[in-house]
TORKOL-4160 file (C-alpha; in steps of 0.2 Angstrom, whole numbers, padded with zeros to 4 digits, m for minus):
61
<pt num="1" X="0058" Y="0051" Z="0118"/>
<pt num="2" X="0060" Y="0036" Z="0129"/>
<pt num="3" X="0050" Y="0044" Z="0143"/>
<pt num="4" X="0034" Y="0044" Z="0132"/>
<pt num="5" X="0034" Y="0024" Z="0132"/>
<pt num="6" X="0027" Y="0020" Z="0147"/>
<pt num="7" X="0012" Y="0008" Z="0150"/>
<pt num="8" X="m0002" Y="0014" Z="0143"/>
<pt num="9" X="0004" Y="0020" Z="0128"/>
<pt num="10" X="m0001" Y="0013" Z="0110"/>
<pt num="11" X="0013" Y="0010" Z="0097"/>
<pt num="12" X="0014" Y="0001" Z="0080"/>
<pt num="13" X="0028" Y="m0008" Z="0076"/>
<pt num="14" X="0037" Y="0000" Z="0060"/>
<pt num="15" X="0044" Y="m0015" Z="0052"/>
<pt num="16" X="0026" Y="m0027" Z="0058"/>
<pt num="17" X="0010" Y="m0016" Z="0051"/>
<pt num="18" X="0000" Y="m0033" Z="0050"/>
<pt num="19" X="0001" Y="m0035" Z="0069"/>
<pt num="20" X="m0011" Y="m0017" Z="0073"/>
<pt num="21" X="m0009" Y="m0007" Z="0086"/>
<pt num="22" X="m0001" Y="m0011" Z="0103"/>
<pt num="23" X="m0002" Y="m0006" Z="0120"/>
<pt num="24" X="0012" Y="m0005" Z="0131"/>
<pt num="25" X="0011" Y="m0017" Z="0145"/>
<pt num="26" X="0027" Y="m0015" Z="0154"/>
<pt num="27" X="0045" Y="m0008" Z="0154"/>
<pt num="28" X="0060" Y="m0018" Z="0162"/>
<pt num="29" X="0074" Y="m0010" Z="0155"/>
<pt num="30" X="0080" Y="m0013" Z="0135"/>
<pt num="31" X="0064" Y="m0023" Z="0136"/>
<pt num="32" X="0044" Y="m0016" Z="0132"/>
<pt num="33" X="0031" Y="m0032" Z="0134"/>
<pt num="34" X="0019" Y="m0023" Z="0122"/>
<pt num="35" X="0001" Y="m0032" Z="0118"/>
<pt num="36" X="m0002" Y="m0033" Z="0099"/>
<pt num="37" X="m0020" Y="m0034" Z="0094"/>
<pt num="38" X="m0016" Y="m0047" Z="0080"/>
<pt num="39" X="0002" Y="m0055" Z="0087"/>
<pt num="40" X="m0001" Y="m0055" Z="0105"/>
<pt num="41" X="0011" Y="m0051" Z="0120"/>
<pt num="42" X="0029" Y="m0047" Z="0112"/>
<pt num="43" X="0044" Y="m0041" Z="0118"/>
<pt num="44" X="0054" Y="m0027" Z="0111"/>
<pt num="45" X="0070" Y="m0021" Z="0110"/>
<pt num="46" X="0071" Y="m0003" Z="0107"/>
<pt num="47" X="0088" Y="m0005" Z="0103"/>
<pt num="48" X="0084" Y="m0012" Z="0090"/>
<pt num="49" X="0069" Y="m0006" Z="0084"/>
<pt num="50" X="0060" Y="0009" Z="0086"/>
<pt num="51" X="0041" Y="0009" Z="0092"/>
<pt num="52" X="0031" Y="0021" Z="0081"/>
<pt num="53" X="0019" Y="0032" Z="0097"/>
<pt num="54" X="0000" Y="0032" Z="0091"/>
<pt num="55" X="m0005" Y="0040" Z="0108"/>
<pt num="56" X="0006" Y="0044" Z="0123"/>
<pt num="57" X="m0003" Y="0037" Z="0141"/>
<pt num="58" X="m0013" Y="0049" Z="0151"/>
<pt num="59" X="m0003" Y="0060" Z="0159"/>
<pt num="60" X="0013" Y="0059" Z="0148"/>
<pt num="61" X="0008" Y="0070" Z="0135"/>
């Protein structure tokens, strides 16, 4: 399911619901820069923690 989280796609973080929705900016490796509409800019390690999808980017679906 890694392939669906591209730039572009909205996640929620599972264990943060008061941060919102979040946009993926980029993807460098283990780390997603993600835009969360209440927390800002974060980076995520899906190692660690898995991005819930909302809705896949354009063309990814």
């Amino acid at each position: 399911m890694d392939f669906l989280l591209t730039p572009g796609t909205i996640v929620r973080h599972p264990n943060q619901p008061d941060w919102g929705l979040g946009r993926i900016q980029a993807v460098d490796g283990d780390r997603i820069a993600v835009n969360f509409e209440e927390a800002g800019r974060q980076i995520i390690r899906p190692r660690y923690v898995v991005l819930e999808i909302v809705e896949a980017a354009a063309g990814y679906e």
